[in-house]
N, C-alpha and C positions, 0 to 999 in steps of 0.2 A: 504494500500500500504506500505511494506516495505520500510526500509532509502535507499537499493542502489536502488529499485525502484522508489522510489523519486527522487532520486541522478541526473540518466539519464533521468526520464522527466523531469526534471527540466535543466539540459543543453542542452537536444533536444530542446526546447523549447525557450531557453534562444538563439543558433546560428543559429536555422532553420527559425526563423519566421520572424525578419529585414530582413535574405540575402534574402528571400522568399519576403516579400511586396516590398522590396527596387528593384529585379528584375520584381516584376508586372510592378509595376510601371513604370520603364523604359522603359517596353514591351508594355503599355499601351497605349506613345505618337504614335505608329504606327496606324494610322487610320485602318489597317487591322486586328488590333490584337484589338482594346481596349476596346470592347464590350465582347470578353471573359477573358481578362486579368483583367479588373476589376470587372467580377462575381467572377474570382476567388481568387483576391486581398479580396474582401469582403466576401468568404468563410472561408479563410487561417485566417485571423484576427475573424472572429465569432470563429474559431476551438479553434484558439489560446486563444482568451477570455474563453472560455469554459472549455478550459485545465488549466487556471489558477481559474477558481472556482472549477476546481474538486479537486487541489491541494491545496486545504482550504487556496488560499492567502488570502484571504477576499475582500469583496468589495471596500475596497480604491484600492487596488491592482490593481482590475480587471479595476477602473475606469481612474485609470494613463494606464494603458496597454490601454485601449482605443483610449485614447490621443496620447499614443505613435504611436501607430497603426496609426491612424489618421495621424502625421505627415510623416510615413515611407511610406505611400499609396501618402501621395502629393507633398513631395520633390523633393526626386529623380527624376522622371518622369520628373520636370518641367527645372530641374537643367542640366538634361542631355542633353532635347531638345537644351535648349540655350547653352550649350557648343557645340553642332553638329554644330548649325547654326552660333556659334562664330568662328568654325574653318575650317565648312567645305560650310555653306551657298555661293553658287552661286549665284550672280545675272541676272534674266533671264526674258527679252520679251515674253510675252503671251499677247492672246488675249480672253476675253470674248466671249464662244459661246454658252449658255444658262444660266437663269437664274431660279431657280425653289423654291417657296415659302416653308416653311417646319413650323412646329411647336414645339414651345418650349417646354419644361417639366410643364413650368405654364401657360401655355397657350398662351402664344405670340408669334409672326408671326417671323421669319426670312427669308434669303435669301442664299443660296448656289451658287455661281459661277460658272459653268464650264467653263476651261481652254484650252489651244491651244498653246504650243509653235510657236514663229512664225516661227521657223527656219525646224518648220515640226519634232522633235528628239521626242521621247517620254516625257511625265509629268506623275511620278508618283504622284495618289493619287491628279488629275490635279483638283482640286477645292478650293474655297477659301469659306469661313463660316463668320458668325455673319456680326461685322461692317468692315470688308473688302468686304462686298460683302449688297452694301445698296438697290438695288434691280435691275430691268430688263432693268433699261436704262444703267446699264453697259454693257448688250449686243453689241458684236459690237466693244467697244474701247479695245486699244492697253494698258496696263501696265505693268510694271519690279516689278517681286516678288524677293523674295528671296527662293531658294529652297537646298533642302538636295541632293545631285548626286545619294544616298543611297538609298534615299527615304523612311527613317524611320519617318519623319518628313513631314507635310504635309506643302505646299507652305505659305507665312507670305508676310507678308509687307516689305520692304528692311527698312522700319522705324524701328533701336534696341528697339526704345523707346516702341514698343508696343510687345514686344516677349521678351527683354533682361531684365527679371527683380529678375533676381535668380544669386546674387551674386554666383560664386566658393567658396570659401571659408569658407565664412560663411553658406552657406549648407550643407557642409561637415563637418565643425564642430558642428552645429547642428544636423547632422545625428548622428552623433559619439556618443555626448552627450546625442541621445533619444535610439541608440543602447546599450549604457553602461545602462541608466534606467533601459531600457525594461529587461538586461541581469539581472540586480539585484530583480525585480522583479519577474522574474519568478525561480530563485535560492531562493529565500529568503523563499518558505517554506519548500524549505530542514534544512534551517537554523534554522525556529520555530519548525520542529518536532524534531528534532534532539538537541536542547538547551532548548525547552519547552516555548519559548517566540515568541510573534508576533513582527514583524517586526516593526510596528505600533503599538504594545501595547495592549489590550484587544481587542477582537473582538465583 
């Protein structure tokens, strides 16, 4: 590969692939979307890895790109939800009207809620998951969730304490800080073909 061939996959690479996971992500907290936004969250991040072993970063490289990756798929997503819910959460009366057992990834048993507003208006995405929904004797009773009007976000507890755990701030500035990495990372072997040095020194 030629250096301005290098050049631009090494900034393709460098601004398409955070704004790229940082948007899965986000698109991910949508119950209707997050079964293909994160096959494709974990596509986009294999590619990206891959693109930086073809680019002889070397393997430390590709193993912080990893990491980075890793953080850029679980941040945002989480950071976004709680700011929808911190600005735009509704608090709303539903009722439990079925309950239906499901299984986990390791093998254990959960429960899903189905929902009813009681005012009869639509509930998007009307179910409640895990330990919000402890199993079928909540059939039946009345409780106030917290919901998105949007409905990007799937109904929560009106307790912050169990949804609100993704400071602003410090998310964003950890995004920031794993987008500047990632950026130097995947630049940096334009930098070694082009100076004759690894970034980290001998490969």
């Amino acid at each position: 590969m030629s250096p301005p061939q290098l050049r631009r996959a090494g900034r393709l690479l460098a601004a398409l692939t955070p704004l790229t996971l940082a948007g899965l992500s986000a698109l991910a907290i949508d119950p209707d979307f997050t079964t293909p936004a994160d096959a494709a969250a974990l596509l986009v991040l294999a590619a990206a890895l891959l693109t930086l072993a073809v680019l002889r970063a070397g393997w430390r490289s590709v193993v912080l790109g990893a990491l980075c990756g890793t953080v850029l798929l679980a941040v945002p997503g989480a950071a976004f939800a709680d700011e929808l819910l911190r600005r735009r959460g509704v608090d709303t009366e539903v009722v439990v009207t079925a309950a239906h057992r499901t299984t986990s990834l390791f093998g254990g048993s959960d429960w899903t809620c189905d929902l009813r507003r009681t005012d009869g208006r639509p509930l998007p995405h009307a179910a409640l998951t895990g330990s919000l929904c402890p199993g079928p004797e909540q059939i039946g009773r009345t409780a106030t969730v917290t919901v998105d009007p949007t409905g990007w976000t799937p109904p929560t507890s009106t307790d912050p304490g169990s949804w609100d755990r993704t400071d602003l701030a410090p998310a964003v500035a950890l995004l920031v800080a794993t987008t500047a990495l990632w950026s130097w990372l995947a630049l940096s072997p334009t930098r070694t073909h082009l100076t004759g040095r690894s970034a980290f020194g001998a490969r």
